[in-house]
C-alpha positions in Angstrom: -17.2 -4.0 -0.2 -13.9 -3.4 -1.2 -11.0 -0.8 0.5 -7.7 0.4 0.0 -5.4 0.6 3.1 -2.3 2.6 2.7 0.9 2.1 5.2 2.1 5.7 6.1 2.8 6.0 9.1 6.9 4.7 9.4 9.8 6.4 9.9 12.6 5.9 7.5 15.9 5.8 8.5 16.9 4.9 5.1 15.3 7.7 3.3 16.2 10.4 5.9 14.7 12.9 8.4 11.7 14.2 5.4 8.4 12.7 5.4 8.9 9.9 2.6 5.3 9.6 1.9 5.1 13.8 0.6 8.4 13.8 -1.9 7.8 13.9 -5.4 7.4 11.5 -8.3 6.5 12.6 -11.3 4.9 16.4 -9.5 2.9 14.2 -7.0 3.5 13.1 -3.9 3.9 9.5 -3.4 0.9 9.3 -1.1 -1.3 11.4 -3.2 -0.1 8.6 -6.7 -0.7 5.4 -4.4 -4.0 6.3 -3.1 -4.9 7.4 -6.8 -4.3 4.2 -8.0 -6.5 2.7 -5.6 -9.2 4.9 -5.4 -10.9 3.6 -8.8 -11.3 0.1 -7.3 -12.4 0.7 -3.6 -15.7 1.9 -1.7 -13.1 3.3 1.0 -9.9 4.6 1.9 -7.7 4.3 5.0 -4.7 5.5 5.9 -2.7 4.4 8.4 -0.4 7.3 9.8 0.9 8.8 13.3 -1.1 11.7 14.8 1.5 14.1 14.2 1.3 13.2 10.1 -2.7 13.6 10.0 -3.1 17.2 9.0 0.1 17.1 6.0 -1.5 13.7 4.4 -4.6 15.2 4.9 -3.6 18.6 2.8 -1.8 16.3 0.0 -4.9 14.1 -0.2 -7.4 17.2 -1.1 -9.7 15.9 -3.4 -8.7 12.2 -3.4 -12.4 10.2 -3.8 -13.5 8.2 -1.9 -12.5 11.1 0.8 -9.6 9.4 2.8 -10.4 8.4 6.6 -7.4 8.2 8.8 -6.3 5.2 11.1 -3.9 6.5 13.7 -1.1 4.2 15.6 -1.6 3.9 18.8 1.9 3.2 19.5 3.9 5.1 17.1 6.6 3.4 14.7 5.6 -0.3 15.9 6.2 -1.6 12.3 4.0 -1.7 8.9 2.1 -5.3 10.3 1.3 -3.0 12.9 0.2 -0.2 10.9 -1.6 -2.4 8.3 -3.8 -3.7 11.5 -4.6 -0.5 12.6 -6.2 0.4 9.3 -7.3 -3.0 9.1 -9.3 -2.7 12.6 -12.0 0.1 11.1 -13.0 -1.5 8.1 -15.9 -3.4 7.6 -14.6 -4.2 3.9 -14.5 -7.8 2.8 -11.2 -7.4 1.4 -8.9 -4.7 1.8 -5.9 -4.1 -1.2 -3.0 -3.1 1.1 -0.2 -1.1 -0.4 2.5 1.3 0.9 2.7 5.0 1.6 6.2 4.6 -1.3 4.8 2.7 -3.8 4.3 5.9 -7.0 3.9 3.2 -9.8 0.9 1.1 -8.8 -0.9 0.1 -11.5 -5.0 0.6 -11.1 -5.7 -2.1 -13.5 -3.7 -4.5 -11.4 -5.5 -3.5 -8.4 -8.6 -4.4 -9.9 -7.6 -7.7 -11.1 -6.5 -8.4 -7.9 -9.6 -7.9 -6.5 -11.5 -10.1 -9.2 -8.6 -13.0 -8.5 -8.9 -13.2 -4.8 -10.6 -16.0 -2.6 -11.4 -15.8 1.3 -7.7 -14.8 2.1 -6.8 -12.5 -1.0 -4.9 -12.5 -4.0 -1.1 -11.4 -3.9 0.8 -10.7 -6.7 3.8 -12.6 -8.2 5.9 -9.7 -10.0 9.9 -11.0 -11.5 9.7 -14.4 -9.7 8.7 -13.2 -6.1 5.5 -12.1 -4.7 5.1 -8.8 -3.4 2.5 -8.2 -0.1 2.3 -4.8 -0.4 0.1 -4.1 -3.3 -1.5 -7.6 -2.3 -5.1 -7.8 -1.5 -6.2 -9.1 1.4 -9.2 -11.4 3.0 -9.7 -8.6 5.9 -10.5 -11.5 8.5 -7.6 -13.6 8.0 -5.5 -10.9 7.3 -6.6 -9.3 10.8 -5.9 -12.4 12.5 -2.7 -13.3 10.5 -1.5 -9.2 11.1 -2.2 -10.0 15.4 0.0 -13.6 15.3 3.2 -11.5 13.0 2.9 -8.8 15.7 2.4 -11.2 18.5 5.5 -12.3 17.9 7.6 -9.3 17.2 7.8 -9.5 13.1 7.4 -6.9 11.4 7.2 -8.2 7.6 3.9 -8.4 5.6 5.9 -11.6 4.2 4.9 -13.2 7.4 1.7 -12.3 7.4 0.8 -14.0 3.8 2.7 -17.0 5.3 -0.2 -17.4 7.6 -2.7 -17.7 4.6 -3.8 -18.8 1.8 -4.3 -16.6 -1.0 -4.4 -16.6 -4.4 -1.2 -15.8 -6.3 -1.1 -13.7 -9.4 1.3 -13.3 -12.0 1.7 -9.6 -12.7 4.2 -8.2 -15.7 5.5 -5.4 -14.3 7.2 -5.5 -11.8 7.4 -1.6 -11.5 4.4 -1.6 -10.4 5.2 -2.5 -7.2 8.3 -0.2 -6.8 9.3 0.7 -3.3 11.1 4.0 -2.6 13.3 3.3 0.3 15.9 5.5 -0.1 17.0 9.1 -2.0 18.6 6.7 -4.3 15.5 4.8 -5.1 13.5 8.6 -5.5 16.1 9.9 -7.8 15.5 6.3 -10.1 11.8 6.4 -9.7 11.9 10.5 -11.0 14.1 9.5 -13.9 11.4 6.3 -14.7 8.0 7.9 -14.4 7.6 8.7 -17.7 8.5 5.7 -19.4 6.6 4.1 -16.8 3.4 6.2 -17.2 4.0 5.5 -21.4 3.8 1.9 -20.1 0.7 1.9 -18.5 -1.2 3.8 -20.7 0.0 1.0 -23.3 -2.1 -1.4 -21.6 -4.9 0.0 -20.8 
C-alpha cells in the first residue's frame, strides 16, 4: 500500500501572514497541484495541517481522489519532521511519498518511479547534484522511527531524517520538480514558470 503525505501545516515567516499552501500557481492552489501529483500513485492521502487550517484545505481539496484525510498537530508549528510524523502516525502504508504543502511542480511520473525504486527505507531523489527529502519516498517504519530521533533532538530538517537511513537515491532531471515556494519572490518565479514547466512535462510523458 502506498500514500502520499503532504506537509501543510507551518507557518511562514518568509512568505508572510497568507496561508502559503492556498496562493496560486498556474489557477490552482499549491496544495490542490501537490496532492494532484500524488494522487495517481497512492491508495491514500494525508495531510498534515493545524486544526484551524482543516476546513480551507478541505474546501481547496474538493474532489481530490483518493478523498484526503487530515492529520492534525498536536502542538502547532513544531516543525515539518514534526508534521511529517503526525501524518506518518495514521498510516498503515508501507511507504509513504512525503512532499510539501509548496511544492506546485511535482512531477507524477517521478513519484511513481520513486515508488518502483525504493527499498525498506525509500527512495529519495537526487535533482542538480543534491537530494531533495521532500518529494522523497519513504519506508514508513524507519521513517517513523528516524522522524522521533530528528525531533527528539530538536531538528527540524527532513535532511536529518534521511541521514538516519538508508534509502535508495534517484537521479531525477528536473530539478523543477521539486520547487519550493518559500517566499512572494519564489511565487512570483514559479507563476512566470508554470507554463514552460507544464510544456515540460507533458514532453515526457
Amino acid at each position: 500500500m502506498r500514500a502520499g503525505v503532504l506537509v501543510a501545516g507551518g507557518r511562514s515567516e518568509a512568505f508572510g501572514p497568507a496561508e502559503k499552501a492556498l496562493a496560486t500557481v498556474d489557477g490552482q492552489p499549491m496544495l490542490r497541484l501537490a496532492a494532484t501529483a500524488l494522487a495517481p500513485h497512492v491508495d491514500e492521502l494525508v495531510v498534515n495541517c493545524r486544526r484551524d487550517q482543516r476546513e480551507v484545505f478541505a474546501e481547496a481539496l474538493e474532489g481530490v481522489a483518493p478523498e484526503p484525510r487530515f492529520a492534525v498537530d498536536p502542538r502547532p508549528d513544531a516543525g515539518p519532521v514534526a508534521g511529517a510524523l503526525t501524518a506518518l502516525r495514521t498510516t498503515t502504508a508501507s511507504h509513504a511519498v512525503v512532499a510539501a504543502c509548496d511544492q506546485p511542480f511535482l512531477d507524477p511520473g517521478t513519484v511513481d518511479a520513486l515508488f518502483e525504486a525504493a527499498n525498506a527505507d525509500g527512495a529519495i531523489p537526487r535533482a542538480a547534484g543534491t537530494l531533495r527529502p521532500f518529494g522523497g519516498v519513504y519506508g514508513v517504519t524507519p521513517a517513523k522511527e528516524a522522524c522521533e530521533a530528528v525531533v527528539a533532538r530538536g531538528g527540524e530538517s527532513m535532511r536529518e531524517v534521511v541521514s538516519f537511513l538508508d534509502p535508495a537515491v534517484v537521479a531525477v532531471k528536473r530539478a523543477a520538480s521539486f520547487l519550493s515556494v518559500d517566499t512572494r519572490a519564489d511565487l512570483a518565479a514559479a507563476r512566470r514558470d508554470a507554463p514552460a514547466t507544464a510544456e515540460t512535462r507533458a514532453r515526457s510523458e
